[in-house]
C-alpha positions in Angstrom: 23.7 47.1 -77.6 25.7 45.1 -80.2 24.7 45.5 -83.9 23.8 42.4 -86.2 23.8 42.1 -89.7 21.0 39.2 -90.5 19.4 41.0 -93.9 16.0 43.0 -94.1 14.6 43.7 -90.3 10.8 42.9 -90.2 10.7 44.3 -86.6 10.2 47.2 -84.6 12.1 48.5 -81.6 11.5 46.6 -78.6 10.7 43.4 -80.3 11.9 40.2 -77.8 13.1 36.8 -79.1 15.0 34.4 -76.9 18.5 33.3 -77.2 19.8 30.0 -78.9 22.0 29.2 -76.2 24.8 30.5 -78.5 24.9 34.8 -77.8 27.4 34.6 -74.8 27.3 36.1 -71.8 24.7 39.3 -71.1 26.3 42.8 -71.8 24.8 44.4 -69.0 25.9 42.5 -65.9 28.8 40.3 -67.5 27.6 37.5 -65.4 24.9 35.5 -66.1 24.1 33.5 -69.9 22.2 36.0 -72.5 18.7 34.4 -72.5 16.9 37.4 -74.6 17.8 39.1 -77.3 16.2 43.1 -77.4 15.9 45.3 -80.5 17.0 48.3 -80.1 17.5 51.2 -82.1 16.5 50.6 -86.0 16.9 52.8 -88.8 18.3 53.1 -92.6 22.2 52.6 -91.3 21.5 49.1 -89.7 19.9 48.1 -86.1 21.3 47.1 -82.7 19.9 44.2 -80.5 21.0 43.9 -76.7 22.2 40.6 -75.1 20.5 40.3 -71.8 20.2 37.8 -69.0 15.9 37.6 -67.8 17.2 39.6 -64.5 18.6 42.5 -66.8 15.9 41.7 -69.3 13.2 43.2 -66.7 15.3 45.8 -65.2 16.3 47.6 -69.2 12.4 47.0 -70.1 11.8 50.3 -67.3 14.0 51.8 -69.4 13.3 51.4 -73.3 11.1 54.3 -74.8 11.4 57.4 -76.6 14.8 59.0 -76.8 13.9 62.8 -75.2 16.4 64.3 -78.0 15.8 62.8 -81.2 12.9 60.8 -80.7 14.2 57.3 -81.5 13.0 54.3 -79.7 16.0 52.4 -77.9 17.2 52.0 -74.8 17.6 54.6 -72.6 19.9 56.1 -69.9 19.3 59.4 -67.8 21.6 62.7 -68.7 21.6 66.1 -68.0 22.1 68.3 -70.7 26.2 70.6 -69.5 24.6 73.6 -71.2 21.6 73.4 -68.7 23.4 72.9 -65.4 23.5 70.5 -62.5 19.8 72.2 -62.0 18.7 71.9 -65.1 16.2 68.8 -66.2 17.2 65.2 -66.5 16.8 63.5 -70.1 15.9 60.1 -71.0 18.5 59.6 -74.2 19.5 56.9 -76.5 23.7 55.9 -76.4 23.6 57.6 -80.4 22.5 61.1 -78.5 25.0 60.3 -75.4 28.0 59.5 -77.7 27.3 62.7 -80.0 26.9 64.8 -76.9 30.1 63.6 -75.7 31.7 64.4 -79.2 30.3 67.6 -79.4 31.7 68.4 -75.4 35.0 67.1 -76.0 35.4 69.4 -79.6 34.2 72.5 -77.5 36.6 71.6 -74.7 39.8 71.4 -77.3 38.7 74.7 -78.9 38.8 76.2 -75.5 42.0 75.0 -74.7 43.8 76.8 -77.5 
């Protein structure tokens, strides 16, 4: 999802508008023209909107919701948490829990390596 500054958001998460014609090519297949435009994640530091094609469009709508770690609604991707194991349960979290996740892996990897 690609963030957009365009001044005080009147929306929630999940709210669909169509493209102008003018957003490019859709971020999730790189193929086909953006024809909607998704809001994502929203808060006090800004929102994100992703650029989607109608195919992609229906497939992400399975998969916007509740973010299992910190609430938030966005878009979501399945993840296991590495402290739980490959047994342990699968998560349905937002890209800002996935990215901090791999932050927080990659800072506890280099302290173990010293």
């Amino acid at each position: 999802m690609t963030e957009l500054n365009h001044g005080l958001v009147t929306t929630l998460p999940g709210h669909v508008r169509k493209s102008d014609g003018t957003d490019g090519i859709c971020e999730k297949c790189d193929e086909r023209d953006c024809t909607v435009i998704l809001q994502g994640e929203t808060g006090s530091f800004g929102r994100e909107y992703g650029f989607l094609c109608d195919e992609c469009y229906k497939e992400t709508t399975e998969s916007v919701g509740s973010c299992d770690w910190c609430g938030r609604y966005a878009m979501l991707s399945p993840i296991r948490a590495m402290d739980e194991g490959l047994a342990g349960p699968v998560y349905d979290v937002c890209k800002t829990c996935q990215d901090m996740e791999a932050k927080r892996l990659e800072k506890e990897r280099k302290y173990t390596e010293m």
